[in-house]
mmCIF file of the C-alpha atoms, coordinates in Angstrom:
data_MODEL
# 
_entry.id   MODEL 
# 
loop_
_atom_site.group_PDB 
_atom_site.id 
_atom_site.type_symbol 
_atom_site.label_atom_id 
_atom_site.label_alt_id 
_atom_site.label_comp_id 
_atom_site.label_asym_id 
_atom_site.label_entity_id 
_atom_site.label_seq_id 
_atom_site.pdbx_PDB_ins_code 
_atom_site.Cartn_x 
_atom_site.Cartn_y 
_atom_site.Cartn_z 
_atom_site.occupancy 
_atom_site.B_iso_or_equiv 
_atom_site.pdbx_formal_charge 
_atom_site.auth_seq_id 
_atom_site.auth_comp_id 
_atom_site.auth_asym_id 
_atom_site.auth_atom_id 
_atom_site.pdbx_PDB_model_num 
ATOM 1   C CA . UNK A 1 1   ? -16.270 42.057 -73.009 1.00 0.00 ? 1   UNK A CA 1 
ATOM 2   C CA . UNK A 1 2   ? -13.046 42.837 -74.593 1.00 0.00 ? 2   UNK A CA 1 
ATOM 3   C CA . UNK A 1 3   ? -9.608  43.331 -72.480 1.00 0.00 ? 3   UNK A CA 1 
ATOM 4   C CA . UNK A 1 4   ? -6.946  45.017 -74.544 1.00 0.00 ? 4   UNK A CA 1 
ATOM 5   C CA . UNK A 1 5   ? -4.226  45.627 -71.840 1.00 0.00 ? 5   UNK A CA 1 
ATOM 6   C CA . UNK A 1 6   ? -3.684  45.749 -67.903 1.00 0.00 ? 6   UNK A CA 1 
ATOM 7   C CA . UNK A 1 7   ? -4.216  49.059 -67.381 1.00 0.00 ? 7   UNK A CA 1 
ATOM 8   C CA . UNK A 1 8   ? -7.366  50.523 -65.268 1.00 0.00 ? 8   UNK A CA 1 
ATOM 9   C CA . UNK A 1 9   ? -8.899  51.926 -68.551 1.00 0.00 ? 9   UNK A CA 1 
ATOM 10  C CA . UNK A 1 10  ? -8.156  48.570 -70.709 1.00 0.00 ? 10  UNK A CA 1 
ATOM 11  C CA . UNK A 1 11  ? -11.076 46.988 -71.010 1.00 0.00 ? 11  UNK A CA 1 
ATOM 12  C CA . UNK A 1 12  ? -14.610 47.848 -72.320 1.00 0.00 ? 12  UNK A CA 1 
ATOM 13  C CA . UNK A 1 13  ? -16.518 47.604 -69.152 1.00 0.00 ? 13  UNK A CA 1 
ATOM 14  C CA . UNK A 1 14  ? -13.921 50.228 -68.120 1.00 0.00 ? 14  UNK A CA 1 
ATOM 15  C CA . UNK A 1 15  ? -14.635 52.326 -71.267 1.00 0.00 ? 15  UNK A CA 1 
ATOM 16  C CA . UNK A 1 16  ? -18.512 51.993 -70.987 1.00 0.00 ? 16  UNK A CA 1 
ATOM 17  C CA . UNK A 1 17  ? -17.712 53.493 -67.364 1.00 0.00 ? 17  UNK A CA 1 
ATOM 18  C CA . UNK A 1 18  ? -15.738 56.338 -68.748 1.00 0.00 ? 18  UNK A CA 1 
ATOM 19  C CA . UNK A 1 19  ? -18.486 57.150 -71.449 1.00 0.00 ? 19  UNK A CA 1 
ATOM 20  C CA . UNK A 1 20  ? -21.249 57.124 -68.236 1.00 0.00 ? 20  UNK A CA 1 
ATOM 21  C CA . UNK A 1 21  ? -18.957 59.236 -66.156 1.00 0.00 ? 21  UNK A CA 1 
ATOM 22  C CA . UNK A 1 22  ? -17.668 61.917 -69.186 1.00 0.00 ? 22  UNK A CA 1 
ATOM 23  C CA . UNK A 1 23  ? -21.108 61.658 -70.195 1.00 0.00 ? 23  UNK A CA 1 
ATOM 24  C CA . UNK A 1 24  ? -22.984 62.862 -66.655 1.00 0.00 ? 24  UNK A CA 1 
ATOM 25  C CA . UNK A 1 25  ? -20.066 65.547 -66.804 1.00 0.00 ? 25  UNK A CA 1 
ATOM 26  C CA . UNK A 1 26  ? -21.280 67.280 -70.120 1.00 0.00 ? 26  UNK A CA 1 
ATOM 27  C CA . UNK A 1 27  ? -24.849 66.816 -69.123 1.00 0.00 ? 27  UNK A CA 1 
ATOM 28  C CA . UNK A 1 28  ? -23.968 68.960 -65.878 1.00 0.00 ? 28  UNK A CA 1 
ATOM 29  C CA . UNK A 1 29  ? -21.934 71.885 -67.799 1.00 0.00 ? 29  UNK A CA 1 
ATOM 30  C CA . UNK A 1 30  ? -24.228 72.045 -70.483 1.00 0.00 ? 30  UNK A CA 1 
ATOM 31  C CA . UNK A 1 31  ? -27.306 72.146 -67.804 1.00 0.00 ? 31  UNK A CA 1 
ATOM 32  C CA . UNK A 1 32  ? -26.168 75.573 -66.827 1.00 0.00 ? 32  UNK A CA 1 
ATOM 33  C CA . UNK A 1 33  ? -25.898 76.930 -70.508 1.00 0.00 ? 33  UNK A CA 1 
ATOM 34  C CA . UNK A 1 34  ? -29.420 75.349 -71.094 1.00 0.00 ? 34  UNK A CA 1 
ATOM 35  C CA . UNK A 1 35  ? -31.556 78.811 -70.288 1.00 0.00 ? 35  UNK A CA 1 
ATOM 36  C CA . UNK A 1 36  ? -30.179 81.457 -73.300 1.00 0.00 ? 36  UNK A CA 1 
ATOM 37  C CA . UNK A 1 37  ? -32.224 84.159 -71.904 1.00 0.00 ? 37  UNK A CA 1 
ATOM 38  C CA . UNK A 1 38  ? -30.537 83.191 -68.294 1.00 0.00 ? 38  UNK A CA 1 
ATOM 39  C CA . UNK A 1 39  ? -26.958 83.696 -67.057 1.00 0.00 ? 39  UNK A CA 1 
ATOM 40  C CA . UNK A 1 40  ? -27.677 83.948 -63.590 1.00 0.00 ? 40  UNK A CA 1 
ATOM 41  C CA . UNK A 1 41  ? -26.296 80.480 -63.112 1.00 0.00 ? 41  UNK A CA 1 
ATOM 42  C CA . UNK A 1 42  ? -23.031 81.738 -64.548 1.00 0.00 ? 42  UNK A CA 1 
ATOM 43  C CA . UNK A 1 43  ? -22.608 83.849 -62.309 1.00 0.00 ? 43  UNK A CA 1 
ATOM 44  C CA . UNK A 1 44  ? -19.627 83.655 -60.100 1.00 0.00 ? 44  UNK A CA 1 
ATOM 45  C CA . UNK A 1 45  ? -21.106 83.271 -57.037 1.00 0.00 ? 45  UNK A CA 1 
ATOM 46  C CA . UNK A 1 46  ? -23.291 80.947 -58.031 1.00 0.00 ? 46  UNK A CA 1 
ATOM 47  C CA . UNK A 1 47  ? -23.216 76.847 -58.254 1.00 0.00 ? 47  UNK A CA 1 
ATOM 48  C CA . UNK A 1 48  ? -22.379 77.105 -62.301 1.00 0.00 ? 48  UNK A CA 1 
ATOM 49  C CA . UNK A 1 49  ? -20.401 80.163 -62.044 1.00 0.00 ? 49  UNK A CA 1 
ATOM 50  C CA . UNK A 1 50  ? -17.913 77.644 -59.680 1.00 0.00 ? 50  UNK A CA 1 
ATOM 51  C CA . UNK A 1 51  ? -18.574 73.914 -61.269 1.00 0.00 ? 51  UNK A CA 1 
ATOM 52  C CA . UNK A 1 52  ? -18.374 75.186 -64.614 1.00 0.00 ? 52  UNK A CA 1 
ATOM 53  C CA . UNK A 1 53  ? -14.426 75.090 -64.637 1.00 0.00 ? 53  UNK A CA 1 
ATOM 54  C CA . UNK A 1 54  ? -14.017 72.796 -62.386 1.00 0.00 ? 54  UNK A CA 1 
ATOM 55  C CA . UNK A 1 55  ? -15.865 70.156 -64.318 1.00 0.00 ? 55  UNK A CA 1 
ATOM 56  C CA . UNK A 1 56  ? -14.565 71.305 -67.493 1.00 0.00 ? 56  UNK A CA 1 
ATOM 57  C CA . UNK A 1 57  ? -11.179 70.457 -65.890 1.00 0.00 ? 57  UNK A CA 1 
ATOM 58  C CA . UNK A 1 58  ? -12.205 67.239 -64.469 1.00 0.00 ? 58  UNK A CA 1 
ATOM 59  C CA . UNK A 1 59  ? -13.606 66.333 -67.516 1.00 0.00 ? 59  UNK A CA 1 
ATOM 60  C CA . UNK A 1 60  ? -10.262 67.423 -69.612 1.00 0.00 ? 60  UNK A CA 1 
ATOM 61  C CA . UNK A 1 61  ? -8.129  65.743 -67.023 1.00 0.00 ? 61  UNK A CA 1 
ATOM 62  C CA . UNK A 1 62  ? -10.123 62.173 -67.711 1.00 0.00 ? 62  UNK A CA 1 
ATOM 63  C CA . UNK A 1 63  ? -10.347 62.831 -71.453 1.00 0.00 ? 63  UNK A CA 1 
ATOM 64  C CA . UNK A 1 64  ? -7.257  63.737 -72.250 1.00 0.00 ? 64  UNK A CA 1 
ATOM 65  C CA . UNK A 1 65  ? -4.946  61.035 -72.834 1.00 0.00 ? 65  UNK A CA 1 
ATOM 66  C CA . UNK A 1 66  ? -7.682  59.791 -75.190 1.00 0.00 ? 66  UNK A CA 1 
ATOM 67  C CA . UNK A 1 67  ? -8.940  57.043 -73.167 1.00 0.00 ? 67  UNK A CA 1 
ATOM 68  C CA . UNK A 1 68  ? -11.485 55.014 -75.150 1.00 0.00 ? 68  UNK A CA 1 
ATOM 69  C CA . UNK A 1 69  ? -14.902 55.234 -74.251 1.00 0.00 ? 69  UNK A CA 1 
ATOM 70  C CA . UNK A 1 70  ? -14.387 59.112 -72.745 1.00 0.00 ? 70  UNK A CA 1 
ATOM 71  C CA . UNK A 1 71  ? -16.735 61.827 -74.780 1.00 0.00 ? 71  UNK A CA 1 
ATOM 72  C CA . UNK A 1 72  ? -15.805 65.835 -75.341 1.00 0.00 ? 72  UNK A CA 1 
ATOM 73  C CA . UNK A 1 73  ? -17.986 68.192 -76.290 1.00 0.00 ? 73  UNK A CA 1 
ATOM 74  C CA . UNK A 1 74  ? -16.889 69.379 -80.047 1.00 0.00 ? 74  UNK A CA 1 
ATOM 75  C CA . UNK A 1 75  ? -14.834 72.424 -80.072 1.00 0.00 ? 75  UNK A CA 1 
ATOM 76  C CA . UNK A 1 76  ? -17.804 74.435 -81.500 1.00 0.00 ? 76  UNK A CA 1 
ATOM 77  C CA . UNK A 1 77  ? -19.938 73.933 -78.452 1.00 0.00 ? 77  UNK A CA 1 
ATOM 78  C CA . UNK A 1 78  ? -17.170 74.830 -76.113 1.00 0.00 ? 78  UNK A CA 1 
ATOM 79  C CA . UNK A 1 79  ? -16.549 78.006 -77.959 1.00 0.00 ? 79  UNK A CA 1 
ATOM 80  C CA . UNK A 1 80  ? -20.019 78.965 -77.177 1.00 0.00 ? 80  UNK A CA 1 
ATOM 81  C CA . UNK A 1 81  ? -19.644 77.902 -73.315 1.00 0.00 ? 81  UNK A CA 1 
ATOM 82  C CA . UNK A 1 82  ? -16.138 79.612 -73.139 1.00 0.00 ? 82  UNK A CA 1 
ATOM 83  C CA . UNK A 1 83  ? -17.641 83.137 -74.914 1.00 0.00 ? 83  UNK A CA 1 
ATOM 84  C CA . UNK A 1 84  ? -20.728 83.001 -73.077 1.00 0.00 ? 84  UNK A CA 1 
ATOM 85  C CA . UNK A 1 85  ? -19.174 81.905 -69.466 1.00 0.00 ? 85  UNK A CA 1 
ATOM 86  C CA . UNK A 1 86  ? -16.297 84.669 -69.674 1.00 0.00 ? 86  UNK A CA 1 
ATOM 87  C CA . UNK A 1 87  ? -18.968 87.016 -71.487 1.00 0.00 ? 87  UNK A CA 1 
ATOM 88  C CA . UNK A 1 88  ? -20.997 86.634 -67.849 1.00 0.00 ? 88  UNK A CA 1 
ATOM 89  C CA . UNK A 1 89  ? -17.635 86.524 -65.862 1.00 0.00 ? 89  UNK A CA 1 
ATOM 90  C CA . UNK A 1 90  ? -16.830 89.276 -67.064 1.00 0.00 ? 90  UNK A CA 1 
ATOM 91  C CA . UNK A 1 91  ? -19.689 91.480 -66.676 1.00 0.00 ? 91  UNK A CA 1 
ATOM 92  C CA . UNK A 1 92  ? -20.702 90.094 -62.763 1.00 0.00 ? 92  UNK A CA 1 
ATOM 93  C CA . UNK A 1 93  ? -17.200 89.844 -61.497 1.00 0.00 ? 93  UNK A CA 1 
ATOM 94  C CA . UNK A 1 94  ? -16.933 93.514 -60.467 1.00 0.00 ? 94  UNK A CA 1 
ATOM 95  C CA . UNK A 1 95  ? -20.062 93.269 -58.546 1.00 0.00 ? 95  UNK A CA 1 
ATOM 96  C CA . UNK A 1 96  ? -18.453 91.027 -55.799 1.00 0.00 ? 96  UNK A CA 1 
ATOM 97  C CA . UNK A 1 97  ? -15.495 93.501 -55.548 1.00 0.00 ? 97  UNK A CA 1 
ATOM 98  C CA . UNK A 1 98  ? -12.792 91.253 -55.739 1.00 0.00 ? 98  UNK A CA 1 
ATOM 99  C CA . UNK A 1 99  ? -9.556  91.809 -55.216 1.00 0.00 ? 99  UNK A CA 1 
ATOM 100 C CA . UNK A 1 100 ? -7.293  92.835 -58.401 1.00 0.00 ? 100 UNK A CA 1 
ATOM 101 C CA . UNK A 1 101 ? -4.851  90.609 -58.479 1.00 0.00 ? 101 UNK A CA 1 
ATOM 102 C CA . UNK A 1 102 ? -6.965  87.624 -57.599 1.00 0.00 ? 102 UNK A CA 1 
ATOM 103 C CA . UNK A 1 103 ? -9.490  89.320 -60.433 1.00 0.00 ? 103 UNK A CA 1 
ATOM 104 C CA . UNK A 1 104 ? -6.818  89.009 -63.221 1.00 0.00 ? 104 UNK A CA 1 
ATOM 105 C CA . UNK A 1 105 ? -5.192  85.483 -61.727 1.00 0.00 ? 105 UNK A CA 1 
ATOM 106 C CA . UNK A 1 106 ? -8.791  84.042 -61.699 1.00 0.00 ? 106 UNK A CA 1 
ATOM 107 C CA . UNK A 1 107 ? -9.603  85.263 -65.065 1.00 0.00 ? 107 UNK A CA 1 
ATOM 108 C CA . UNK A 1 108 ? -6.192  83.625 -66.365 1.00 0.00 ? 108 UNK A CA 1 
ATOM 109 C CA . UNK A 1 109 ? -6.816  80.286 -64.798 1.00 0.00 ? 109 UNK A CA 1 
ATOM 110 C CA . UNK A 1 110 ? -10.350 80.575 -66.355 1.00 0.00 ? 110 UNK A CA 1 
ATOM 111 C CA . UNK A 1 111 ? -9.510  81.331 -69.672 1.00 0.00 ? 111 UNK A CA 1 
ATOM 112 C CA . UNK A 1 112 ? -6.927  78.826 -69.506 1.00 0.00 ? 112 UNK A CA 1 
ATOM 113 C CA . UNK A 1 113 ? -9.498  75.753 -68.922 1.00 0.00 ? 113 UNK A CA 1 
ATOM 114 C CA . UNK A 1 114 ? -11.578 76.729 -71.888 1.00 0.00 ? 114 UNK A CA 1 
ATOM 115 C CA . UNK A 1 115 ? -8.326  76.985 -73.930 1.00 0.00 ? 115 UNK A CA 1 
ATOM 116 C CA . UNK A 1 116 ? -7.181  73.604 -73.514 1.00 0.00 ? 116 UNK A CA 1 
ATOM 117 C CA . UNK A 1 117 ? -10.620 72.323 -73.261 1.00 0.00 ? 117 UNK A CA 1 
ATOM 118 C CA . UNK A 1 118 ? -10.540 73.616 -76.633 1.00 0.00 ? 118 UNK A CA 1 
ATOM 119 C CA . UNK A 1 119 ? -7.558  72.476 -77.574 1.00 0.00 ? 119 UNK A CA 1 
ATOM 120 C CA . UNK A 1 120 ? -8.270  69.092 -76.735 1.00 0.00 ? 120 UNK A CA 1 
ATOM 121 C CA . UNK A 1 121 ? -12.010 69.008 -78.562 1.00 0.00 ? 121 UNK A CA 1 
ATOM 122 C CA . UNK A 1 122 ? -9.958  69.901 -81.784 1.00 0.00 ? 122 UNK A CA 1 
ATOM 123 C CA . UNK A 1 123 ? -7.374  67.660 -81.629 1.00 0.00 ? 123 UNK A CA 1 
ATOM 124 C CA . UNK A 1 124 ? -10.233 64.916 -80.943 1.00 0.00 ? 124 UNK A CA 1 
ATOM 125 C CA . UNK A 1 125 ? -11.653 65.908 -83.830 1.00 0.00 ? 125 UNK A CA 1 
ATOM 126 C CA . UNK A 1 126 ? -8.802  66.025 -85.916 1.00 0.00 ? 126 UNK A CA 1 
ATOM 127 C CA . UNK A 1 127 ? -7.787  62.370 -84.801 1.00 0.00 ? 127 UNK A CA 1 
ATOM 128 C CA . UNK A 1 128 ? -11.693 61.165 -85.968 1.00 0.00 ? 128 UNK A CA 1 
ATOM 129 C CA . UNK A 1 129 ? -11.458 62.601 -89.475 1.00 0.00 ? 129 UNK A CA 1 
ATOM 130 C CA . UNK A 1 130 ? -7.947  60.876 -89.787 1.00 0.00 ? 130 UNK A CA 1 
# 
């Protein structure tokens, strides 16, 4: 195995790592998209509705300095998992009867994630094709 620097991440047993762990990430977001015809697990209140984000952030967080070995989902995919999740959001939110300003904060911080989960996927992208 090859060792390119001292850092935690320098190394390809380290990168294999990061591909298993941004890897079992995806597999757990897109596991709640899986169902078209369902978006109960979307839902706010449920298990999705919460890990979503907070896997999509997870995942950003690890991916984002472009560590080798880390995979994104392409930026089409999470334009379907943004519209869809905030489509769902959206339309269930009022149900729980949240309170306004933590409706609008929440709905900021979400769209947010997807944004520079999006961000990130394109710039990916944009640094294969170069």
């Amino acid at each position: 195995m090859g060792v390119w620097g001292p850092g935690n991440f320098d190394s390809d047993t380290a990168a294999d790592g990061l591909g298993e762990l941004t890897d079992h990430l995806i597999a757990q977001i897109a596991a709640q998209f899986r169902d078209p015809t369902d978006d109960t697990p979307l839902e706010p209140d449920e298990w999705g509705g919460t890990m979503v984000p907070a896997w999509l952030e997870i995942l950003a967080q690890t991916a984002e300095p472009a560590r080798v070995g880390a995979t994104f989902p392409s930026a089409a995919v999470l334009s379907e998992w943004r519209d869809r999740y905030l489509r769902v959001w959206d339309d269930y939110i009022d149900d729980l009867d949240p309170d306004d300003d933590y409706k609008s904060q929440r709905r900021a911080i979400l769209t947010e994630t997807f944004d520079r989960a999006l961000t990130l996927a394109a710039t990916r992208e944009q640094d294969q094709h170069t």
